[in-house]
Residue frames as a rotation matrix with the C-alpha (Angstrom) as fourth column:
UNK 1
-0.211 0.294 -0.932 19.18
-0.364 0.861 0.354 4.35
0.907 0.414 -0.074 -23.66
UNK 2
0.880 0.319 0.353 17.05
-0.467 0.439 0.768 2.51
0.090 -0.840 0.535 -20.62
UNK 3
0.734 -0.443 -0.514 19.72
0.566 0.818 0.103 -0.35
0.375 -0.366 0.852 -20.64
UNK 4
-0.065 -0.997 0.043 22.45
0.493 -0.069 -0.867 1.56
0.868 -0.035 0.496 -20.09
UNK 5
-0.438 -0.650 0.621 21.28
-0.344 -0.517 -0.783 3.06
0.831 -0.557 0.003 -17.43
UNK 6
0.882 0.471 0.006 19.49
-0.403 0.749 0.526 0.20
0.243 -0.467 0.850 -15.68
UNK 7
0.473 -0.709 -0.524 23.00
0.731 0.647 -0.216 -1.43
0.492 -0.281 0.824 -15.56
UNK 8
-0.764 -0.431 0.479 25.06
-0.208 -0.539 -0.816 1.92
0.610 -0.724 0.322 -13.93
UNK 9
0.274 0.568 0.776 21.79
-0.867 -0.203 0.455 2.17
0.416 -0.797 0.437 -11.38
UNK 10
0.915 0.186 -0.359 22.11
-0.034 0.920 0.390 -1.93
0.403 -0.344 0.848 -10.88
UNK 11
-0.209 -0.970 -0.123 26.53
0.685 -0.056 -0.727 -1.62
0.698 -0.236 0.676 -10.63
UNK 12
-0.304 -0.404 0.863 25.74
-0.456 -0.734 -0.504 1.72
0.837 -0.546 0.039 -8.23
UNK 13
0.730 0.681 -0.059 23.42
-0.449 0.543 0.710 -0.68
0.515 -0.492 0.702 -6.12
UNK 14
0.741 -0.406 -0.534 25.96
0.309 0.913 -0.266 -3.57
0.596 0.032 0.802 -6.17
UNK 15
-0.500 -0.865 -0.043 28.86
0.330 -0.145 -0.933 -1.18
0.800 -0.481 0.358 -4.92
UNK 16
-0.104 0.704 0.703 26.65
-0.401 -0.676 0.618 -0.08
0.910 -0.217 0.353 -2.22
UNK 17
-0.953 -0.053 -0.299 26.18
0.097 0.880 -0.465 -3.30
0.288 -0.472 -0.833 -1.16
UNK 18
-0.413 0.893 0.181 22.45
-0.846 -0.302 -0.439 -2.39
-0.338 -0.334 0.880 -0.81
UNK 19
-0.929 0.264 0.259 19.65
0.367 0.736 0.569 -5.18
-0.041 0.623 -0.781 -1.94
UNK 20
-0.410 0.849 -0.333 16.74
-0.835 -0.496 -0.236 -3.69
-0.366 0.181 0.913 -3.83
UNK 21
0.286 0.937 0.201 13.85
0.217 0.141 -0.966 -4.97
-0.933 0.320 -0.163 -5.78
UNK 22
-0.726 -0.265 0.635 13.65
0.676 -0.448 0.585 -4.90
0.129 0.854 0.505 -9.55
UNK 23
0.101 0.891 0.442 10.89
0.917 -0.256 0.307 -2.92
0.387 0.374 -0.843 -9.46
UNK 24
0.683 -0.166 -0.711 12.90
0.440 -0.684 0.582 -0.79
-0.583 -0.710 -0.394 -7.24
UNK 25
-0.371 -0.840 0.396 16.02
0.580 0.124 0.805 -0.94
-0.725 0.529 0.441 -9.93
UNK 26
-0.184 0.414 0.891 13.19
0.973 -0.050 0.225 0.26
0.138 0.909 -0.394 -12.66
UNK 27
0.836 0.534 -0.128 11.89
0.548 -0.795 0.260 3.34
0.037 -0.288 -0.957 -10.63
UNK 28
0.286 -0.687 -0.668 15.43
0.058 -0.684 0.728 4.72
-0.956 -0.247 -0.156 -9.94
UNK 29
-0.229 -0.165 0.959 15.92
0.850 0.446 0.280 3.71
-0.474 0.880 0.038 -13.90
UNK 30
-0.178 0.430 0.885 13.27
0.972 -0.063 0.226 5.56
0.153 0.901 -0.406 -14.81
UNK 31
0.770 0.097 -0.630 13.75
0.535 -0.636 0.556 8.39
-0.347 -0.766 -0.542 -12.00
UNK 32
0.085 -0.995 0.057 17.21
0.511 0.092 0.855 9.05
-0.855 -0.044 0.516 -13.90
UNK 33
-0.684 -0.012 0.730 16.04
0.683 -0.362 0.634 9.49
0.256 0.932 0.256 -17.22
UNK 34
0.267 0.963 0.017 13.07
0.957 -0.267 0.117 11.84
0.117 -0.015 -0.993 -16.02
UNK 35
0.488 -0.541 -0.685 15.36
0.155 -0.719 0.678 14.10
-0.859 -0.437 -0.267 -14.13
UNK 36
-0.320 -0.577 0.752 17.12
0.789 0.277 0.548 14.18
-0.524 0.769 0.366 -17.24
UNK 37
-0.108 0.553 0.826 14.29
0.906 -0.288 0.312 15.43
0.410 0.782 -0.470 -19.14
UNK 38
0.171 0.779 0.603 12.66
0.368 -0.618 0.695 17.46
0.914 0.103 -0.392 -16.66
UNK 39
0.052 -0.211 0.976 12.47
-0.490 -0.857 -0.159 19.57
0.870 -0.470 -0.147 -13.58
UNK 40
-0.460 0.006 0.888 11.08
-0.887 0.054 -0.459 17.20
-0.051 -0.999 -0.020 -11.22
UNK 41
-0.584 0.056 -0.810 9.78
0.025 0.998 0.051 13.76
0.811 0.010 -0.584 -10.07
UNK 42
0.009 0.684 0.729 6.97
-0.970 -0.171 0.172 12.69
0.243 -0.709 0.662 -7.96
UNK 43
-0.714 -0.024 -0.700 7.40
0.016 0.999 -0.050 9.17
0.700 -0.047 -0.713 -6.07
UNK 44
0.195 0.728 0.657 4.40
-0.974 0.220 0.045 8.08
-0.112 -0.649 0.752 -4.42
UNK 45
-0.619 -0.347 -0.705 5.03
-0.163 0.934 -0.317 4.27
0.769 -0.081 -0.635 -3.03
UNK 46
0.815 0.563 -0.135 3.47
-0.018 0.258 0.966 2.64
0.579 -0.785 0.220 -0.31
UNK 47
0.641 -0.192 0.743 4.93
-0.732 -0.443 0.518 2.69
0.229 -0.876 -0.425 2.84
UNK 48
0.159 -0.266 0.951 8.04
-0.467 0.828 0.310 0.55
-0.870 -0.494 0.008 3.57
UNK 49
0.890 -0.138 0.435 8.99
0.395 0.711 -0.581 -0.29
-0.229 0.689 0.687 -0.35
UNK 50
0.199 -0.980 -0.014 12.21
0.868 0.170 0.467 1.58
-0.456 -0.105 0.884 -0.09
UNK 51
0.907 0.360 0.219 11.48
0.406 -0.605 -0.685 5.19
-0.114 0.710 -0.695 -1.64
UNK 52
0.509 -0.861 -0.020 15.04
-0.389 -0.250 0.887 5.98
-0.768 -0.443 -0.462 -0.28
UNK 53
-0.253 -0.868 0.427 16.91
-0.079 0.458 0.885 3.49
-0.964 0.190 -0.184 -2.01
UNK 54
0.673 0.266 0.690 14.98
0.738 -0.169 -0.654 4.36
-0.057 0.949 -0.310 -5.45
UNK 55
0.973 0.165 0.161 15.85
0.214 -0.904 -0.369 7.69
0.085 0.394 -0.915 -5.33
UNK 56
0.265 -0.920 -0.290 19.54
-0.388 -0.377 0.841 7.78
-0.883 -0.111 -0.457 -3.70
UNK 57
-0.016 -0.086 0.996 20.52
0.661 0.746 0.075 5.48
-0.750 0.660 0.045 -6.81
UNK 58
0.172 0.558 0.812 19.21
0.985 -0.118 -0.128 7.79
0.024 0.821 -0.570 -9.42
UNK 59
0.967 -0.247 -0.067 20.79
-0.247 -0.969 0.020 10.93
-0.070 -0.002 -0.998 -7.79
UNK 60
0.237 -0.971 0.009 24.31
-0.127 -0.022 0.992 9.09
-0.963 -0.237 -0.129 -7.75
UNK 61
-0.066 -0.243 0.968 23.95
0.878 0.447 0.172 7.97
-0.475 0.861 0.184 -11.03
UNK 62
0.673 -0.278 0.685 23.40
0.334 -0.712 -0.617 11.66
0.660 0.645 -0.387 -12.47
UNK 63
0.785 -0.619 0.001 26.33
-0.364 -0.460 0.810 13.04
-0.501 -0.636 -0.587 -10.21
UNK 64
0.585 -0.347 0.733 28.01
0.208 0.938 0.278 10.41
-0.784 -0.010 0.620 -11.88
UNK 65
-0.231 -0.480 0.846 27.63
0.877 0.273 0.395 11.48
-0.421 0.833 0.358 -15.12
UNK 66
-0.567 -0.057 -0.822 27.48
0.424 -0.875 -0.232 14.91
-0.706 -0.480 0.520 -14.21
UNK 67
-0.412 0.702 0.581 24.24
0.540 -0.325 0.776 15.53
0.734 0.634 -0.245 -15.63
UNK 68
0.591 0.238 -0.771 23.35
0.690 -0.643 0.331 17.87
-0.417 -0.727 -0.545 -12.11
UNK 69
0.317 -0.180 0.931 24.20
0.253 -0.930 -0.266 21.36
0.914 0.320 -0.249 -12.96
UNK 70
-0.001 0.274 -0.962 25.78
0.970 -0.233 -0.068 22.71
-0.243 -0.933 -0.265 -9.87
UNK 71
0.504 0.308 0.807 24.14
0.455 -0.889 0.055 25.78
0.734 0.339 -0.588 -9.62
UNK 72
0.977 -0.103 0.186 26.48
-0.209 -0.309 0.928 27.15
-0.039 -0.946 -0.323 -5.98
UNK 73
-0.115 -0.984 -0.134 30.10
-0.320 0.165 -0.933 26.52
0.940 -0.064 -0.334 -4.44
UNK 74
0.530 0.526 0.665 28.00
-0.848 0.310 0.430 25.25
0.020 -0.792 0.610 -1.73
UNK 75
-0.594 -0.798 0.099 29.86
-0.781 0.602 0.168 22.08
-0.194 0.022 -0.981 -0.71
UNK 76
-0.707 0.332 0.624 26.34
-0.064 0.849 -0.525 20.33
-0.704 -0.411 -0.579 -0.65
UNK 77
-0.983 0.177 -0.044 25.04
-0.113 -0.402 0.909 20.45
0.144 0.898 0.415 -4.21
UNK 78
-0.432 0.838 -0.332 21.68
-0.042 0.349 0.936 18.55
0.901 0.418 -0.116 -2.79
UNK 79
-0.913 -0.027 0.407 19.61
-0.354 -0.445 -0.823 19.38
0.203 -0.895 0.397 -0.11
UNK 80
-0.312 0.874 -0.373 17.09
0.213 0.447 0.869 16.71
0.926 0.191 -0.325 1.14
UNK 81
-0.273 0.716 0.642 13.77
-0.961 -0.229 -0.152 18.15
0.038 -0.659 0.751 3.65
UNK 82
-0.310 0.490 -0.814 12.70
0.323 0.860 0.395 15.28
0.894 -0.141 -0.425 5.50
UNK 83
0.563 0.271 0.781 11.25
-0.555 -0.577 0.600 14.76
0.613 -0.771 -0.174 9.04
UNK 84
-0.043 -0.904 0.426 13.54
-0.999 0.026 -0.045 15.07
0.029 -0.427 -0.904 11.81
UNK 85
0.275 0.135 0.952 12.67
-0.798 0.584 0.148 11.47
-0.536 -0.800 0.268 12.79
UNK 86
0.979 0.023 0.205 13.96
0.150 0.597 -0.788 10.32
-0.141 0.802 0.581 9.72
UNK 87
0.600 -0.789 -0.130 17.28
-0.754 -0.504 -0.422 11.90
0.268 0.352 -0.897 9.25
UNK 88
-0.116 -0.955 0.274 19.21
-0.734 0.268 0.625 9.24
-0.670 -0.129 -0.731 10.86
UNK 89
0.217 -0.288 0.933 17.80
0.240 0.942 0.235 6.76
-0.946 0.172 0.274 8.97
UNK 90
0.911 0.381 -0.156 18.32
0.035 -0.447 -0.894 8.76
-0.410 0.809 -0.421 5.90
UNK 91
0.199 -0.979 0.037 22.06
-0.970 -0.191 0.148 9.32
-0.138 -0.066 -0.988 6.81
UNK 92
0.458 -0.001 0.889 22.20
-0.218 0.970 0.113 5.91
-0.862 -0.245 0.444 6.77
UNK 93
0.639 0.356 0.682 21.25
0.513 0.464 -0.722 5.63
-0.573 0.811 0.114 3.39
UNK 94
0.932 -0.360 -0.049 23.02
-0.355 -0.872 -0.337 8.76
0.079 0.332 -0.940 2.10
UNK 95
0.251 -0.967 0.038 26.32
-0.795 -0.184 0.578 7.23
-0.552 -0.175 -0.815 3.63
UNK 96
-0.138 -0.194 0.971 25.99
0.313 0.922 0.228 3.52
-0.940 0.335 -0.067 2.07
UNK 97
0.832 0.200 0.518 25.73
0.554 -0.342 -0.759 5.54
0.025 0.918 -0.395 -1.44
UNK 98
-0.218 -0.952 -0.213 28.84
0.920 -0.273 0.279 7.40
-0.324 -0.135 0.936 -0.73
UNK 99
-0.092 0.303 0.948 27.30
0.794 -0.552 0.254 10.50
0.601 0.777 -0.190 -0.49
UNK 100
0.714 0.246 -0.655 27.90
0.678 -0.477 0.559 12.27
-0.175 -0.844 -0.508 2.41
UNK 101
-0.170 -0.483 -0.859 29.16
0.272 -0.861 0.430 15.45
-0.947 -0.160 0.277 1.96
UNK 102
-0.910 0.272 0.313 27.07
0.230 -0.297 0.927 15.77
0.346 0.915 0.207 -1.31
UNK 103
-0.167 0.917 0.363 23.62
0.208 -0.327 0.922 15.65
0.964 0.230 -0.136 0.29
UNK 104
-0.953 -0.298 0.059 22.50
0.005 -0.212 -0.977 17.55
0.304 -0.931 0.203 3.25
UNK 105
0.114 0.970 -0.215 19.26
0.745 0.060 0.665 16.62
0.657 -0.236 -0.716 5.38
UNK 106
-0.968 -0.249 0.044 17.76
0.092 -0.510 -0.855 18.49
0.235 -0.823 0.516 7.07
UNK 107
-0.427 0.877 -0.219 14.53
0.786 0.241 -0.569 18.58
-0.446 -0.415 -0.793 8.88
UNK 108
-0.231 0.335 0.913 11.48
0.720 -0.573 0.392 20.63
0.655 0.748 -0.109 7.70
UNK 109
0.783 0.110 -0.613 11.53
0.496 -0.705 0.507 22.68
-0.376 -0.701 -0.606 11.16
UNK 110
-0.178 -0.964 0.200 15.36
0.809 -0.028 0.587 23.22
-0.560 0.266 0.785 9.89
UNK 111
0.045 0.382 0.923 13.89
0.994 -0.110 -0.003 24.04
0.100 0.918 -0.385 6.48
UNK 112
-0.277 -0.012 0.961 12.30
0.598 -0.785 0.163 26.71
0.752 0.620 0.224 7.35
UNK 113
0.946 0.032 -0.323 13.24
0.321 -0.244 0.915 27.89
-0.049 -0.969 -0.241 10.33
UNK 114
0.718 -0.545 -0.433 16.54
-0.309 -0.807 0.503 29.95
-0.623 -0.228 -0.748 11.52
UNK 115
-0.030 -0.830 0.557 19.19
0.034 0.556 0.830 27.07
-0.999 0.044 0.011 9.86
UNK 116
0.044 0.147 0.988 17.27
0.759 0.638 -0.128 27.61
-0.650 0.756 -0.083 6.56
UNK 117
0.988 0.150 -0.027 17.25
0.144 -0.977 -0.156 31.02
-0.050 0.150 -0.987 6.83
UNK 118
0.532 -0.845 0.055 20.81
0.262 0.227 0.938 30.97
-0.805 -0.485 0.342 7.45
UNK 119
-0.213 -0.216 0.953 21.54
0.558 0.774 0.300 28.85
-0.802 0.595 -0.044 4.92
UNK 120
-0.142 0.419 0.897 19.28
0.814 0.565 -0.135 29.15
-0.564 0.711 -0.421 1.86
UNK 121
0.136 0.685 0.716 16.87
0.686 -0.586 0.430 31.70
0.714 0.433 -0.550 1.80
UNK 122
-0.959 -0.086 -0.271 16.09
0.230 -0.795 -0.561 35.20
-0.167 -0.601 0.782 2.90
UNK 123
-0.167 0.960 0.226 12.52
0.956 0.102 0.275 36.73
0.241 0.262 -0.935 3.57
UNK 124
-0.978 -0.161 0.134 11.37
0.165 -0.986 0.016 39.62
0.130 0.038 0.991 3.08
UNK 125
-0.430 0.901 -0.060 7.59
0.602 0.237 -0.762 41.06
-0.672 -0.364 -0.645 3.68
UNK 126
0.140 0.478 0.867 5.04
0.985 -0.158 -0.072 41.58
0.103 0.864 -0.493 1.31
UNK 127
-0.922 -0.223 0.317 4.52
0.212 -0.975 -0.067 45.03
0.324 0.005 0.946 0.63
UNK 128
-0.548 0.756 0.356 0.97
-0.737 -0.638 0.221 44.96
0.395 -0.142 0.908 0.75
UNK 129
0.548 0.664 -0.509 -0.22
-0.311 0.727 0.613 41.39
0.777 -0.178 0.604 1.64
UNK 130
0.518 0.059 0.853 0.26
-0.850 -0.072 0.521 40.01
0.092 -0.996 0.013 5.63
UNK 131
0.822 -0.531 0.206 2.73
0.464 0.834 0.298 37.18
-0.330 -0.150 0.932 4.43
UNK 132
0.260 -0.956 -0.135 6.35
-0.010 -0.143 0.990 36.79
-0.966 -0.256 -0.047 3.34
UNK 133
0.664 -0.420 -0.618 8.76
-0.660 0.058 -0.749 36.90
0.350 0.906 -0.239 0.08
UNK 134
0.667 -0.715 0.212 11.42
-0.242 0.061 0.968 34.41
-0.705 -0.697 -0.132 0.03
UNK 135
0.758 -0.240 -0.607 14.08
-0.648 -0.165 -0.743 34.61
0.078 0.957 -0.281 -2.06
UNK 136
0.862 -0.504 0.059 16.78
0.466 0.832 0.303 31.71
-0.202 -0.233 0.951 -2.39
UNK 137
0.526 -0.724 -0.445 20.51
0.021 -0.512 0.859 32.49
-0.850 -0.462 -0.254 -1.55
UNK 138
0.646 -0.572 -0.506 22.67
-0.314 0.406 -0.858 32.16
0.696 0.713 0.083 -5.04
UNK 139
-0.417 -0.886 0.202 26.14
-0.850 0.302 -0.431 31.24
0.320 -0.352 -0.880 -2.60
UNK 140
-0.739 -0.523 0.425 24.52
-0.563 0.826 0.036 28.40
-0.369 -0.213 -0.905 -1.58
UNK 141
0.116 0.712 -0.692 21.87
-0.975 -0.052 -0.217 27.65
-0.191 0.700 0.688 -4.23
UNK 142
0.070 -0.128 0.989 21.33
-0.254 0.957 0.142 23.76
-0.965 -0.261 0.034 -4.26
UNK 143
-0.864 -0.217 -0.455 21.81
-0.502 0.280 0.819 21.82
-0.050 0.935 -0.350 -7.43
UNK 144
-0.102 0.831 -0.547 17.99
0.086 0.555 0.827 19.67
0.991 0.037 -0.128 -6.12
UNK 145
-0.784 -0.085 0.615 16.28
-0.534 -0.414 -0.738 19.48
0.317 -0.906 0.279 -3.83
UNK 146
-0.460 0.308 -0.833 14.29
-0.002 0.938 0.348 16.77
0.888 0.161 -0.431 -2.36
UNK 147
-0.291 0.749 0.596 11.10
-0.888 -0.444 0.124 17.46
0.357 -0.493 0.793 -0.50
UNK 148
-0.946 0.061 -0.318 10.71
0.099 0.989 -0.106 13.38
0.308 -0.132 -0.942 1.68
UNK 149
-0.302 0.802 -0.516 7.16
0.950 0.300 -0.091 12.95
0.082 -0.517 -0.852 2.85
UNK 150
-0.938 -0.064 0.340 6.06
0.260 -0.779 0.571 15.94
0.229 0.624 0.747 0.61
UNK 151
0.229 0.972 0.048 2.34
0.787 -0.213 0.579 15.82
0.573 -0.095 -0.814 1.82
UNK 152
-0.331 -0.033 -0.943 3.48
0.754 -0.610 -0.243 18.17
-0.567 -0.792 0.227 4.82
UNK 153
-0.830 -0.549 0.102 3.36
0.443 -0.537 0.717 20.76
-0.339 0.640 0.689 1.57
UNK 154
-0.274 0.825 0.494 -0.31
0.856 -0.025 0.516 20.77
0.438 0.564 -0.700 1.08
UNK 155
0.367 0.544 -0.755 -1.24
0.735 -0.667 -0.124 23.99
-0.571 -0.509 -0.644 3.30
UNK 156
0.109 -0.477 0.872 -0.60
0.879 -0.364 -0.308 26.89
0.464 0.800 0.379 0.66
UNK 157
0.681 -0.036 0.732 0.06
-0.144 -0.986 0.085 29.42
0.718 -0.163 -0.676 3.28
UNK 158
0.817 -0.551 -0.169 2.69
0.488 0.504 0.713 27.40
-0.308 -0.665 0.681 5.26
UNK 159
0.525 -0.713 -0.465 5.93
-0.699 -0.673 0.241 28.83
-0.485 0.199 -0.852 5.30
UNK 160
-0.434 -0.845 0.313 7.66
-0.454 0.505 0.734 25.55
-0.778 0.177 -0.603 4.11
UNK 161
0.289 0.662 0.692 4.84
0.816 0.207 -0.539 25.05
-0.500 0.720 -0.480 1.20
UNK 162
0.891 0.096 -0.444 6.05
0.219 -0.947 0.236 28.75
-0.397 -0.308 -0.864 0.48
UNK 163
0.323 -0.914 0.247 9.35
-0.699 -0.054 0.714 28.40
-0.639 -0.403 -0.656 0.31
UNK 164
-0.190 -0.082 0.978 8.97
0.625 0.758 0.185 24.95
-0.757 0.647 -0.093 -2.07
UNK 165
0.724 0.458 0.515 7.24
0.645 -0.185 -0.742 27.03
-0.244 0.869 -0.430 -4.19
UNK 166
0.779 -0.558 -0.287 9.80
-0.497 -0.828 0.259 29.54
-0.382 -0.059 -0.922 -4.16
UNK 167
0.148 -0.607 0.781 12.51
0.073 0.794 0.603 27.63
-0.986 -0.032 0.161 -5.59
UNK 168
-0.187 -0.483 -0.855 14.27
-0.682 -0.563 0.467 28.91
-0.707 0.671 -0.225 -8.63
UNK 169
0.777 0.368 -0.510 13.59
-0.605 0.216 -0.766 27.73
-0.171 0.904 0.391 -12.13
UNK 170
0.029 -0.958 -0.287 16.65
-0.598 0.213 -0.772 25.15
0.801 0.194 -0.567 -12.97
UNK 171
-0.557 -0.196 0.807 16.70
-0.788 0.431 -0.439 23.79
-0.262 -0.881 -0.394 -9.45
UNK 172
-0.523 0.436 -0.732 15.89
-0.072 0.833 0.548 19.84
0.850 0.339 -0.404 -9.92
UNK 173
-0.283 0.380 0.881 13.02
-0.954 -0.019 -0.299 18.50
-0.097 -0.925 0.368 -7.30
UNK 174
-0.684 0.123 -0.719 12.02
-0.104 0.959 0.264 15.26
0.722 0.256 -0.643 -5.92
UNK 175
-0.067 0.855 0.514 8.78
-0.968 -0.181 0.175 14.98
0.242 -0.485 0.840 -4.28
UNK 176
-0.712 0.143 -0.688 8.30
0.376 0.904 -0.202 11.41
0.593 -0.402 -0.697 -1.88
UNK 177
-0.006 0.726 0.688 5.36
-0.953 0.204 -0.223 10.52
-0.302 -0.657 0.691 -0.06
UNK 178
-0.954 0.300 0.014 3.76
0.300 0.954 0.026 7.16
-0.006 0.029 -1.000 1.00
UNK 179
-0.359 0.916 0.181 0.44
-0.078 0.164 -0.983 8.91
-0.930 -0.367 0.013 1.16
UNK 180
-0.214 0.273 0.938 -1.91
0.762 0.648 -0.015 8.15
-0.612 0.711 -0.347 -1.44
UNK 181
-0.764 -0.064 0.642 -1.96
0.462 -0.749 0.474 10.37
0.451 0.659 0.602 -5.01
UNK 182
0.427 0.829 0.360 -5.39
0.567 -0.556 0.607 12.34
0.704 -0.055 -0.708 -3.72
UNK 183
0.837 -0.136 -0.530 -3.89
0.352 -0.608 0.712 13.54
-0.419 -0.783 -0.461 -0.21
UNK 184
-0.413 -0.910 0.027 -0.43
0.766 -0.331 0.551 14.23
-0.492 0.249 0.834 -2.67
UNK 185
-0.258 0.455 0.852 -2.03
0.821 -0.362 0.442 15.68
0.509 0.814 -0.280 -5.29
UNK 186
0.414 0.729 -0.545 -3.29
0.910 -0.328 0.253 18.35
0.006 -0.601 -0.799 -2.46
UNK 187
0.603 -0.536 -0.591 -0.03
0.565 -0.236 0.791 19.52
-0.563 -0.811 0.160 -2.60
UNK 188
0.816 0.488 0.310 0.43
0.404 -0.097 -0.910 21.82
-0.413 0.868 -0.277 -5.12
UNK 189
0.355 -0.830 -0.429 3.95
-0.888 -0.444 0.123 22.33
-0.292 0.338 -0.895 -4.96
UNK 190
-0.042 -0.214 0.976 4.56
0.064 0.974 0.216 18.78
-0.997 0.072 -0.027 -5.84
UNK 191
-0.004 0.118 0.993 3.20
0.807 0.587 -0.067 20.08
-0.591 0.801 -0.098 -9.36
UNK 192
0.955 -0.198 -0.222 4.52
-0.233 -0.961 -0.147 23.34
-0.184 0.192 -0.964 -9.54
UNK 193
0.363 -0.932 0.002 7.63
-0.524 -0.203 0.827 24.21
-0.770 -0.301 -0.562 -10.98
């Protein structure tokens, strides 16, 4: 039922101490039930309406009510790509949700570069074609993954476009951008999966 979870999103707000927008209250509303349904979510906002404080809402509220499979014994069930110049203010957010040590940023050099390799994924080369395989770790297999300022995705031979696409069946995504649906839309992992 919408109401009911319009009022847990509005009560997770309140303990937060955050101060949204209804319109901000609706999107994480309706971000909740979607994720519900379905694999993934696409928020496209202008710049500077809070895309952050939609979405952190709307992941605490399924944690909540442990509608997130965790798919790992990772300690960090959710693993949000963002750029670096964002992370602190992301942490920010992440901590006023009481969620630190549930989601882990990390930058999209991170991503998919040595820390993601580490981490996530392994790559193997094609056999016959001049790019990569990458295959995603099960031990620390996220529970979502959340792809901020998702246009970066549009090149379909990027390793970190690659890699999105790679991303196991089951695995929830969230796709932010402020740019507008045409330059998203470019980005065909945004509607893959």
């Amino acid at each position: 039922n919408t109401n009911i979870v319009q009022e847990a999103i509005e009560k997770i707000v309140s303990n937060a101490g955050a101060r949204t927008m209804p319109f901000q209250i609706k999107a994480a509303t309706d971000a909740a039930i979607k994720l519900q349904q379905k694999q993934g979510i696409l928020l496209q906002a202008h710049a500077g309406l809070g895309k952050t404080f939609i979405v952190m809402p709307a992941i605490k509220y399924l944690l909540q009510n442990e509608l997130l499979e965790l798919k790992s014994d990772w300690p960090m069930p959710i693993l949000w790509v963002t750029p670096a110049a964002v992370i602190p203010q992301t942490t920010e957010v992440i901590h006023q949700f009481g969620l630190l040590g549930t989601i882990f940023p990390i930058s999209y050099a991170g991503f998919r570069g040595k820390m993601g390799e580490k981490i996530y994924w392994d790559k193997t080369k094609h056999p016959w074609n001049n790019t990569y395989l990458y295959e995603w770790k099960a031990v620390a297999m996220p529970s979502m993954v959340v792809f901020d300022e998702c246009q970066g995705l549009k090149n379909d031979t990027s390793s970190q476009t690659q890699l999105s696409w790679s991303i196991p069946a089951g695995i929830k995504r969230i796709f932010i951008s402020a740019t507008p649906y045409q330059k998203v839309s470019e980005a065909r992992s945004v509607v893959l999966g």
